[in-house]
C-alpha positions in Angstrom: 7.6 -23.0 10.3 4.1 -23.1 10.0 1.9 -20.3 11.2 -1.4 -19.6 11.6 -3.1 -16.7 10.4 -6.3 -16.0 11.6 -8.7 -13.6 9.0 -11.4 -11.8 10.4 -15.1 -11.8 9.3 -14.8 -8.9 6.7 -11.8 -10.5 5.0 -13.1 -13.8 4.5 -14.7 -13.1 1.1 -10.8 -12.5 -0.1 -10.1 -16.4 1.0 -13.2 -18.4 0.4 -14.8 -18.2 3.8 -11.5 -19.4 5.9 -11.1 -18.0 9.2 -7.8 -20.1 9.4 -5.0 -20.4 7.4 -1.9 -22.6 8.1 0.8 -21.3 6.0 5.0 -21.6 6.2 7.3 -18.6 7.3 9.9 -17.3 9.0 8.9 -14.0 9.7 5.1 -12.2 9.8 6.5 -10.8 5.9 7.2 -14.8 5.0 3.6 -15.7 6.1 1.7 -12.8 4.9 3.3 -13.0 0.9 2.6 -17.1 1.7 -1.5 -16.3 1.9 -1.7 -13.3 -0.4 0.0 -16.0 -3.3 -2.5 -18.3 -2.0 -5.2 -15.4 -2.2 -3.9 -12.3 -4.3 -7.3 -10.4 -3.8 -6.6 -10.4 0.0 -3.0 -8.8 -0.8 -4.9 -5.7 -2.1 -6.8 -5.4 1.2 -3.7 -5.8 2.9 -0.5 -3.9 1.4 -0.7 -0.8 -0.8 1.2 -0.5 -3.8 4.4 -0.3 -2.4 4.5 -3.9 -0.6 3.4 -2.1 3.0 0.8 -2.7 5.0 -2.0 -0.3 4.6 -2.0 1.9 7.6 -5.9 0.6 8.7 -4.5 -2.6 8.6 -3.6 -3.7 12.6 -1.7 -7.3 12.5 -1.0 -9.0 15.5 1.5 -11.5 16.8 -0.1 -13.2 19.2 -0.8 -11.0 21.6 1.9 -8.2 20.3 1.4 -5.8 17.3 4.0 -6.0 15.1 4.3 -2.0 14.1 5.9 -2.2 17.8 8.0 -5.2 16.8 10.1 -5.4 14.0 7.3 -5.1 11.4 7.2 -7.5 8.5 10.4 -8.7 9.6 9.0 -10.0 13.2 10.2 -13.7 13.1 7.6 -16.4 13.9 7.8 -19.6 15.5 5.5 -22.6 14.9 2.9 -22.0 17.5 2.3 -18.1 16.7 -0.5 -17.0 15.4 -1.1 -13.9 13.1 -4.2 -12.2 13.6 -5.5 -9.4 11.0 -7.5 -6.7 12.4 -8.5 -4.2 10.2 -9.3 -0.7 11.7 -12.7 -0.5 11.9 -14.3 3.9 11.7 -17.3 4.8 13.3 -19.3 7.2 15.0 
């Protein structure tokens, strides 16, 4: 099914300026490996060396984060969109 994965300004230098990406998948796991093989620099902002997402890494199913789902196994239907929102420190 085709998903949309939306990549936030800070990202966007990993996928060529694209805010958007329309990729295939079954679950958020099947869409994510879909845009890192599309953009393998983006895969080292997003998982750490053991295939995980890194733990300042926030991705959203629609409206529903996935940590609070079934993770990278959360299935996704053709009108979802994933949203990446990386943790962002301050003071």
């Amino acid at each position: 099914m085709a998903v949309t994965v939306i990549v936030p300004t800070a990202l966007r230098q990993y996928t060529g300026g694209q805010s958007r990406l329309t990729v295939e998948g079954a679950t958020v796991g099947d869409a994510l490996r879909q845009v890192v093989a599309q953009y393998p620099e983006l895969g080292q902002q997003l998982f750490d060396g053991e295939g995980r997402l890194r733990s300042f890494v926030n991705l959203y199913r629609n409206d529903d984060d996935v940590r609070y789902l079934e993770g990278l196994e959360t299935p996704v239907g053709e009108r979802d969109e994933l949203s990446i929102i990386p943790a962002i420190a301050g003071g």
